[in-house]
Residue frames as a rotation matrix with the C-alpha (Angstrom) as fourth column:
UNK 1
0.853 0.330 -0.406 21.24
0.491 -0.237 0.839 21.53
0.180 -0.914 -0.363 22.69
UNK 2
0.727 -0.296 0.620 23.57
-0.361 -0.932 -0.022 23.91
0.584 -0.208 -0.784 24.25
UNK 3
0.564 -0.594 -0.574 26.90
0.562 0.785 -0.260 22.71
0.605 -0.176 0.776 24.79
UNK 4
-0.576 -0.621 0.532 28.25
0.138 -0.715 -0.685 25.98
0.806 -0.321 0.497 26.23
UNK 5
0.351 0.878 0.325 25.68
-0.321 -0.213 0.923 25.79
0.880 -0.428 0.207 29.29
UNK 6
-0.293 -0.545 0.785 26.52
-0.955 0.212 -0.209 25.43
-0.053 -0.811 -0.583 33.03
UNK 7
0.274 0.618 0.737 24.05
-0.774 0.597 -0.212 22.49
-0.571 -0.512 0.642 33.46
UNK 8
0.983 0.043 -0.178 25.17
-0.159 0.683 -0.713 20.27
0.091 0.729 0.678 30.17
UNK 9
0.306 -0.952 0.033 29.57
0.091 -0.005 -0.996 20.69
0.948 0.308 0.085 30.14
UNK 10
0.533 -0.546 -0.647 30.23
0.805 0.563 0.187 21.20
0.262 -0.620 0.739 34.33
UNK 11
-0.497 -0.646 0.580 31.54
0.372 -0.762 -0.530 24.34
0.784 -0.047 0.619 34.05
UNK 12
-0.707 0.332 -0.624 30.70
0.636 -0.085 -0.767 26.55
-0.307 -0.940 -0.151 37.51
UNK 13
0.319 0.712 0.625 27.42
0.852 -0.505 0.141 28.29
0.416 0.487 -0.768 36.95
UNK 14
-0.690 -0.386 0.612 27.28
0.449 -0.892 -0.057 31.79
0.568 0.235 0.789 36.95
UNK 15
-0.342 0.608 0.717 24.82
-0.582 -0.736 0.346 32.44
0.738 -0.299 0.605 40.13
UNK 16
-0.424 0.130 0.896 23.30
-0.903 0.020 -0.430 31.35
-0.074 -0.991 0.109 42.88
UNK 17
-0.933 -0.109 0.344 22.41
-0.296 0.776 -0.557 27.71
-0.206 -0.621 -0.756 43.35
UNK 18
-0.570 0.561 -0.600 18.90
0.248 -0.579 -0.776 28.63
-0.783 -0.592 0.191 44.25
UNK 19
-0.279 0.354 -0.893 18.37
-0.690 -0.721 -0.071 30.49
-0.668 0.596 0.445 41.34
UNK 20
-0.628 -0.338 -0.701 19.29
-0.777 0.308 0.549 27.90
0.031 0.889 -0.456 39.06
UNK 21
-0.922 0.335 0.193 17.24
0.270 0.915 -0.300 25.14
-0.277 -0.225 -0.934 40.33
UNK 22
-0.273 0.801 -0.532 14.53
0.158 -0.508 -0.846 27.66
-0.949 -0.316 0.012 40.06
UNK 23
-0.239 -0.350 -0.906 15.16
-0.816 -0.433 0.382 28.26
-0.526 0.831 -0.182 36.62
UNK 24
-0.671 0.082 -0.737 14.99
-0.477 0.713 0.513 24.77
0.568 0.696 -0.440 35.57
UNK 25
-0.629 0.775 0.062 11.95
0.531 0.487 -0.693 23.95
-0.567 -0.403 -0.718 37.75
UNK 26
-0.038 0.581 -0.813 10.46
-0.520 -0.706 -0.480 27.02
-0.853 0.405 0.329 35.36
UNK 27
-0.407 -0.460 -0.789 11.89
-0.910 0.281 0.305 25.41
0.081 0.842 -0.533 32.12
UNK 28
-0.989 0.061 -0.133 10.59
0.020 0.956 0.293 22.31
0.145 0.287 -0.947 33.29
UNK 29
-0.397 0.851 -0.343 7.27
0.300 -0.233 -0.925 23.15
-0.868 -0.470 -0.163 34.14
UNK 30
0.049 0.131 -0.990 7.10
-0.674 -0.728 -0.130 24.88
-0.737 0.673 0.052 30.36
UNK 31
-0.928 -0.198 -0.315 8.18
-0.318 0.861 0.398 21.37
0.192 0.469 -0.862 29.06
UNK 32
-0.922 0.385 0.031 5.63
0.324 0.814 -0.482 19.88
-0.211 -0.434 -0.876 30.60
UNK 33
-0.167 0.767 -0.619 2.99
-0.174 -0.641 -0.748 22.25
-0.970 -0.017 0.241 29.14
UNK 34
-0.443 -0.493 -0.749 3.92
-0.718 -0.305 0.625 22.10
-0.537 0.815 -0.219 25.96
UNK 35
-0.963 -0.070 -0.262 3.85
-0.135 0.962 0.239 18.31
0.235 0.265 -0.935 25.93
UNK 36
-0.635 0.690 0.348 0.08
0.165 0.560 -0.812 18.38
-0.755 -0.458 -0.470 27.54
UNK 37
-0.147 0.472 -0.869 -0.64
-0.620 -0.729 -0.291 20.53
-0.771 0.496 0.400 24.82
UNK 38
-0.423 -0.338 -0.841 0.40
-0.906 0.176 0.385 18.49
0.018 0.924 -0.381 22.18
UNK 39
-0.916 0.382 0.122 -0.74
0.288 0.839 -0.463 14.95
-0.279 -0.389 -0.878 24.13
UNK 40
-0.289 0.916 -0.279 -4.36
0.392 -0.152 -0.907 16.77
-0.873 -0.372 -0.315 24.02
UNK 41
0.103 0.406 -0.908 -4.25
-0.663 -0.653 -0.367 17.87
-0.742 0.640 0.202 20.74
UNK 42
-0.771 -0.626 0.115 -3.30
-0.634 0.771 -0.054 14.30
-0.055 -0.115 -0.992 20.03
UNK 43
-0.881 0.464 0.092 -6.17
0.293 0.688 -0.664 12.71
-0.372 -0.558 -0.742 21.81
UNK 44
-0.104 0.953 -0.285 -8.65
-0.240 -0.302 -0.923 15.16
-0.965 -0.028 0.260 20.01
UNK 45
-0.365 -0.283 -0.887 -7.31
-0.931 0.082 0.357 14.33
-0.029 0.956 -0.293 16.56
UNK 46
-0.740 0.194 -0.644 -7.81
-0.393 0.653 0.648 11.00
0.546 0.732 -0.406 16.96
UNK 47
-0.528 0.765 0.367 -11.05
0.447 0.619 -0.646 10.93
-0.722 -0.177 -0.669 18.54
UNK 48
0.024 0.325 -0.945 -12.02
-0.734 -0.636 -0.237 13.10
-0.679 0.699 0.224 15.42
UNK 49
-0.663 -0.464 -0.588 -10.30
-0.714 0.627 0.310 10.25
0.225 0.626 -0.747 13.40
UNK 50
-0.972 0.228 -0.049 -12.44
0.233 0.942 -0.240 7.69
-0.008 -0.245 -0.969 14.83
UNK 51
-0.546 0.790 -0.278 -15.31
-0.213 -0.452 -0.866 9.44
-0.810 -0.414 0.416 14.56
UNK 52
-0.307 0.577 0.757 -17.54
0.818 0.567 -0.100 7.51
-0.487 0.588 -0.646 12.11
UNK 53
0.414 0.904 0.105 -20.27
0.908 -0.403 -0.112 9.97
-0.059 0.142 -0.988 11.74
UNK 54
0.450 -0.381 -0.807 -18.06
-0.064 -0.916 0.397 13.28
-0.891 -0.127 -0.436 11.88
UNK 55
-0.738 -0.650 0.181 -15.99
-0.049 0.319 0.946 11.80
-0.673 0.690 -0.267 9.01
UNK 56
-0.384 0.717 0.581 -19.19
0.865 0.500 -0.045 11.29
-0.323 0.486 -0.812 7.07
UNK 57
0.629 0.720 -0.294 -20.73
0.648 -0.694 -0.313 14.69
-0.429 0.006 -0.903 7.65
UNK 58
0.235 -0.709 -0.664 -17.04
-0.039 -0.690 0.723 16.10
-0.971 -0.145 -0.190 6.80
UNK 59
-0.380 -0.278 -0.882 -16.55
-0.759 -0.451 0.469 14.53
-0.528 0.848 -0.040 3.99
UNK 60
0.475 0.740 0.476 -19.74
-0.403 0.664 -0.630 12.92
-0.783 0.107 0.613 2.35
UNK 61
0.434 -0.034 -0.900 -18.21
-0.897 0.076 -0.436 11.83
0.084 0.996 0.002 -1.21
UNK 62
-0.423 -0.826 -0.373 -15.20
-0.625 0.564 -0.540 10.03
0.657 0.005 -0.754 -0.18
UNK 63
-0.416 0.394 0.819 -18.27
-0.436 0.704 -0.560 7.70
-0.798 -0.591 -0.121 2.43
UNK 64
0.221 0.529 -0.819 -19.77
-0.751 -0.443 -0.489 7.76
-0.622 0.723 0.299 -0.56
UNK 65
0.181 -0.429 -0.885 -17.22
-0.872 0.346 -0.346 6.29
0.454 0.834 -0.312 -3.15
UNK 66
-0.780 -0.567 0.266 -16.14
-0.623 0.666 -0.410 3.96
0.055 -0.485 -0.872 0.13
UNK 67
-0.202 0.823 0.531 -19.70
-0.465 0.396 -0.792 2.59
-0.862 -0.407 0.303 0.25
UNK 68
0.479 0.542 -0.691 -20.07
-0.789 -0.080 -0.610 2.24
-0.386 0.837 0.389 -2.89
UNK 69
-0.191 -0.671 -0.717 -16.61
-0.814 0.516 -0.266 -0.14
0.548 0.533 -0.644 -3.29
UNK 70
-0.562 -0.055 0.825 -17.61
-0.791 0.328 -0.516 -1.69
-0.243 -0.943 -0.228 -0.43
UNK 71
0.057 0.945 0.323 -20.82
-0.547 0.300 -0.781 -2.98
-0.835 -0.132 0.534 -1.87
UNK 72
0.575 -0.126 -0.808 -19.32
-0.675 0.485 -0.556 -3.92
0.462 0.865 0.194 -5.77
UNK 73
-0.549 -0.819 -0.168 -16.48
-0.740 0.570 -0.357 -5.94
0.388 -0.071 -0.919 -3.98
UNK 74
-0.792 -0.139 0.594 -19.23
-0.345 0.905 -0.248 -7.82
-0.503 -0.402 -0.765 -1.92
UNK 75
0.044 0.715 -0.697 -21.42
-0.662 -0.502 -0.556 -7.85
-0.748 0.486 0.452 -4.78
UNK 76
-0.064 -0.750 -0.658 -18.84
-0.953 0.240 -0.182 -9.17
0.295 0.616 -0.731 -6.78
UNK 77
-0.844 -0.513 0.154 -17.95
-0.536 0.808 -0.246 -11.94
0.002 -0.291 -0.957 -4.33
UNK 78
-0.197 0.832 0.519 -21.54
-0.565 0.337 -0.753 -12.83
-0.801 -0.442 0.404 -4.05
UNK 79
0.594 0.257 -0.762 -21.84
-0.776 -0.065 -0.627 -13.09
-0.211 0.964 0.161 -7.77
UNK 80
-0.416 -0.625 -0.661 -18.66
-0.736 0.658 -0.160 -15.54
0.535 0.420 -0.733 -7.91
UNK 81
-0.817 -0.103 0.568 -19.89
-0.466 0.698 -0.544 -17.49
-0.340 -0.709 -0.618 -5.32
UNK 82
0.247 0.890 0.382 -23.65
-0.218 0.436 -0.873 -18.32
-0.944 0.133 0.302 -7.07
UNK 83
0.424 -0.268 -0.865 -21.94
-0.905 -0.076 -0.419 -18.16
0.047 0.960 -0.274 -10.50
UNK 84
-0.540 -0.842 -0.003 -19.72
-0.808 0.519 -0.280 -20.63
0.237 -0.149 -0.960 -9.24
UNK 85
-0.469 0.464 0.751 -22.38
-0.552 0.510 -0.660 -22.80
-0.689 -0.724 0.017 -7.81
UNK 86
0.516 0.621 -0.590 -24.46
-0.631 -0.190 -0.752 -22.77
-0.579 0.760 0.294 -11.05
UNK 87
0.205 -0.020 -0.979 -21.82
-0.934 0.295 -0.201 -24.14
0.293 0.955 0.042 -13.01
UNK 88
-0.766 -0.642 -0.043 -21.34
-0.623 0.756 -0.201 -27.06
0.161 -0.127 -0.979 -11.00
UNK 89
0.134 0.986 0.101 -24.30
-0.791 0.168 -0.589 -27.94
-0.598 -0.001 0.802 -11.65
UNK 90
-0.320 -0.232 0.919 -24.95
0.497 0.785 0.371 -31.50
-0.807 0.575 -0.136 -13.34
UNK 91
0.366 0.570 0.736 -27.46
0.735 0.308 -0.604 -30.09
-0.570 0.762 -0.306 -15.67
UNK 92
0.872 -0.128 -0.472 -25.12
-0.324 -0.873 -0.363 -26.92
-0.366 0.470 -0.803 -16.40
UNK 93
-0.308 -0.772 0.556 -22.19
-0.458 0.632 0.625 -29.39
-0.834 -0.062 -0.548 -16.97
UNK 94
-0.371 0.098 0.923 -23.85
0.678 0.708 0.197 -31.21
-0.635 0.699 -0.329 -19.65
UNK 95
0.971 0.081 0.223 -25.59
0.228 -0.583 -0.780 -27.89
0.067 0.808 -0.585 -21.93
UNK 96
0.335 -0.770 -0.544 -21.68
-0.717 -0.582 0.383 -26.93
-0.611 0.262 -0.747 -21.61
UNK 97
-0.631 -0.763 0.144 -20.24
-0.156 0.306 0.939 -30.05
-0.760 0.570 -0.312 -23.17
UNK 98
0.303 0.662 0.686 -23.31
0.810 0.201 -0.551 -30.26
-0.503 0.722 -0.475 -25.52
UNK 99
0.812 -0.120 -0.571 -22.19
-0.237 -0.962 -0.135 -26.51
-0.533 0.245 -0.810 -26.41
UNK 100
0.054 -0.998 0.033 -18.40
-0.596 -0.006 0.803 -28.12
-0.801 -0.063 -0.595 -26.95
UNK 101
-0.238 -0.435 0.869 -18.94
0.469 0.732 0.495 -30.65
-0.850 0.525 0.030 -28.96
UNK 102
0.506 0.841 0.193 -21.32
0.622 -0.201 -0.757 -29.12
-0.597 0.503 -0.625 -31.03
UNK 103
0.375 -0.739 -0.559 -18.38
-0.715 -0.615 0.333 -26.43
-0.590 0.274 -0.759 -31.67
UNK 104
-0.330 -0.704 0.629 -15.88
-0.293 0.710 0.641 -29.49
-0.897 0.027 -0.440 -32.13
UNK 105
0.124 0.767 0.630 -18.33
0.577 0.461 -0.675 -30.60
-0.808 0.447 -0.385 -34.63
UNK 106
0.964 0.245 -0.100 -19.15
0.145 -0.806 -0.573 -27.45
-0.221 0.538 -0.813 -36.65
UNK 107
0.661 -0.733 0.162 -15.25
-0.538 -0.613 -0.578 -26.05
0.523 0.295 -0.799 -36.74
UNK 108
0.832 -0.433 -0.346 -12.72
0.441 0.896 -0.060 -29.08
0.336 -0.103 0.936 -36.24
UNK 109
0.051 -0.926 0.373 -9.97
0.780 -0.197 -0.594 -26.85
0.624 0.321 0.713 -37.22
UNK 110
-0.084 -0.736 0.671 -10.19
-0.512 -0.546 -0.663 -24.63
0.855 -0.399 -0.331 -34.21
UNK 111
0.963 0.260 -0.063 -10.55
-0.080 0.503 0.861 -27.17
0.256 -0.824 0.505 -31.90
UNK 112
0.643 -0.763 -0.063 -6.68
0.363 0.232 0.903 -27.57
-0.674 -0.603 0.426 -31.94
UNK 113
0.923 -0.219 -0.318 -4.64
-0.375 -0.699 -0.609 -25.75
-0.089 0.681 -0.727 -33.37
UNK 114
0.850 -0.506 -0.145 -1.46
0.419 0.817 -0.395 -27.22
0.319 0.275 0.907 -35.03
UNK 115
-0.582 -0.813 -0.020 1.30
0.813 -0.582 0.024 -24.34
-0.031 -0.002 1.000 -35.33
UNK 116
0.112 0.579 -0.808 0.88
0.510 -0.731 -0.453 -20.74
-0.853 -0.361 -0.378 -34.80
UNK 117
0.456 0.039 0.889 0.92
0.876 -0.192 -0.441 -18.43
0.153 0.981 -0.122 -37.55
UNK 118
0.220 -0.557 0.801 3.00
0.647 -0.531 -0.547 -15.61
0.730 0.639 0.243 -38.45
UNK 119
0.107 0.101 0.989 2.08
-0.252 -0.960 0.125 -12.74
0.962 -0.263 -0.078 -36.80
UNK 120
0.973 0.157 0.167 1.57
-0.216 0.382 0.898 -14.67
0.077 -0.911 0.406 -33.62
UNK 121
0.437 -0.881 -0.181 5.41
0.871 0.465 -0.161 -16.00
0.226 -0.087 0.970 -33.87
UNK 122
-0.336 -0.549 0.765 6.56
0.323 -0.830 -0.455 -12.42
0.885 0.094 0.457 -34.53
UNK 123
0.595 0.503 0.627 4.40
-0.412 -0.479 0.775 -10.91
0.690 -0.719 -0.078 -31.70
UNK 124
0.914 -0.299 -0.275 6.11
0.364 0.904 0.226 -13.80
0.181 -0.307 0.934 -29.62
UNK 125
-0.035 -0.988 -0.149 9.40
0.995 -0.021 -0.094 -13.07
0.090 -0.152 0.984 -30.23
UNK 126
-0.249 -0.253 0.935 9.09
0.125 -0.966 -0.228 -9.16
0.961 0.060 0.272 -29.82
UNK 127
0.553 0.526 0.646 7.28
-0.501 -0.409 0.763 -9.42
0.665 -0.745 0.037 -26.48
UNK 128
0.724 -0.547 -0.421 10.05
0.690 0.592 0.417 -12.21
0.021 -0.592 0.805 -25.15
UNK 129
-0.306 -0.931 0.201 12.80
0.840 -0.363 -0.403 -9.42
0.448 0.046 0.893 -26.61
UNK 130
0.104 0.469 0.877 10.94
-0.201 -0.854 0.480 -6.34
0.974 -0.226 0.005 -24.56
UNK 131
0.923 0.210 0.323 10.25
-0.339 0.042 0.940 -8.10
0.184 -0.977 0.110 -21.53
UNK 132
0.353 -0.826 -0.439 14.36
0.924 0.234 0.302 -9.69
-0.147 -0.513 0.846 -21.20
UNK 133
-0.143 -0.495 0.857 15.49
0.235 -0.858 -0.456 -5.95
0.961 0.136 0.239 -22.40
UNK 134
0.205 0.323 0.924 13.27
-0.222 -0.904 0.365 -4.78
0.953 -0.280 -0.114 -19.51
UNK 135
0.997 -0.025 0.072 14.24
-0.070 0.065 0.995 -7.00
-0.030 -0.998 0.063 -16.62
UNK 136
0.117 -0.965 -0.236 17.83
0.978 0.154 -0.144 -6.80
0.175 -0.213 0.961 -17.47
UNK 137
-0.263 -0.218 0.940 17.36
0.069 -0.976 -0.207 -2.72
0.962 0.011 0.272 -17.08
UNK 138
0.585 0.560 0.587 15.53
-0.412 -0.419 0.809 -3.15
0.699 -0.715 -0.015 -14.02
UNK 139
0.831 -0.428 -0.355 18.32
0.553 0.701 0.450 -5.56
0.056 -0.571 0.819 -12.69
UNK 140
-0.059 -0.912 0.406 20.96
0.682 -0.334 -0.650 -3.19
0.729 0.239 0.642 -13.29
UNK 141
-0.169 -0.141 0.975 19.71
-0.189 -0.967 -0.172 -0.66
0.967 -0.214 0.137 -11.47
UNK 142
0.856 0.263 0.446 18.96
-0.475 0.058 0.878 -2.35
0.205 -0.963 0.175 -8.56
UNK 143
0.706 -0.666 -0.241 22.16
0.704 0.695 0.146 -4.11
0.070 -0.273 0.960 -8.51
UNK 144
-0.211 -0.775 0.596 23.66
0.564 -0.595 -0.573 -0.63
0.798 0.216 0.563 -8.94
UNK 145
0.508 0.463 0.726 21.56
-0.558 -0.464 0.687 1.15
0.656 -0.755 0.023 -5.81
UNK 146
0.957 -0.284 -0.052 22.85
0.212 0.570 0.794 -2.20
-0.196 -0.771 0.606 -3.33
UNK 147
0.011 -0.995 -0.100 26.46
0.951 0.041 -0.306 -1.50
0.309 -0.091 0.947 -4.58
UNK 148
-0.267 -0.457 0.848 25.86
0.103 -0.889 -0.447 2.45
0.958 -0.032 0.284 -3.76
UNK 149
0.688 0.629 0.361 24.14
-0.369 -0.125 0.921 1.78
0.625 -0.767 0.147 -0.79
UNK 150
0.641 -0.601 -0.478 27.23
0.685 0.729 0.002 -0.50
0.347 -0.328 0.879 0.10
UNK 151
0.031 -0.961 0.275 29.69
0.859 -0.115 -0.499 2.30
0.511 0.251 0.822 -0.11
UNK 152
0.015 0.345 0.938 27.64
-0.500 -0.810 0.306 4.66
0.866 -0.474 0.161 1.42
UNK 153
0.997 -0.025 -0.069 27.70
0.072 0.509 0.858 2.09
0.014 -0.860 0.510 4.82
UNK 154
0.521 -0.841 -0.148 31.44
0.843 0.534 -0.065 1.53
0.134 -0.091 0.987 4.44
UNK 155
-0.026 -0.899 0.438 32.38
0.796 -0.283 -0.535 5.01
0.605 0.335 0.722 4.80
């Protein structure tokens, strides 16, 4: 804003009183348009935004794709929820451990396994030496951002 202005620094204005008041009853009056403008162009946006059925007609795919997740997610949940029922069944409870033993039976040796084996050890120890490589990189840098962020407050 104008710091060199009569109205903002005190200094003696350069006309009549009168005028000036007039002036900034104009200036305000021009504010105050502006702002209804914008308020109202506001208020139409977001009854556009809320508009269900305008949104649809505007942009059918993307109701589409949203219907569509809508319907796998409660699809989905429906599915866990009778899946879930099912197996607690007595009589699905007992073809499973009839399934188990029967395994147990047939193939002892993978019922428990003793020691892992090679490749598995090696895998092991490369994916323990990746993942400490990677959170000691990702600690650094965040421990370097909070110290620049520090100095950048302190000064």
């Amino acid at each position: 804003m104008g710091e060199g202005t009569d109205r903002v620094n005190g200094q003696p204005a350069n006309g009549e009183p009168r005028k000036m008041a007039r002036e900034l009853e104009t200036e305000i009056t021009d504010i105050r348009t502006r702002l209804d403008r914008s308020l109202a162009e506001l208020d139409r946006r977001r009854h556009e935004l809320t508009d269900v059925r305008l949104q649809v007609t505007r942009h059918p795919m993307v109701a589409v794709a949203a219907g569509v997740t809508v319907l796998a997610l409660v699809g989905g949940v429906a599915y866990a929820v009778w899946a879930a029922r099912q197996r607690n069944r007595p009589l699905s409870k007992a073809r499973r451990l009839r399934h188990a033993l029967s395994r147990m039976i047939e193939e002892p040796q993978k019922v428990a396994k003793s020691e892992p084996t090679v490749p598995e050890k090696i895998l092991a120890a490369a994916g323990t030496a990746a993942a400490s490589i990677l959170v000691k990189k990702l600690m650094e840098r965040a421990f370097d951002a909070a110290g620049q962020q520090k100095r950048a407050v302190t000064r």
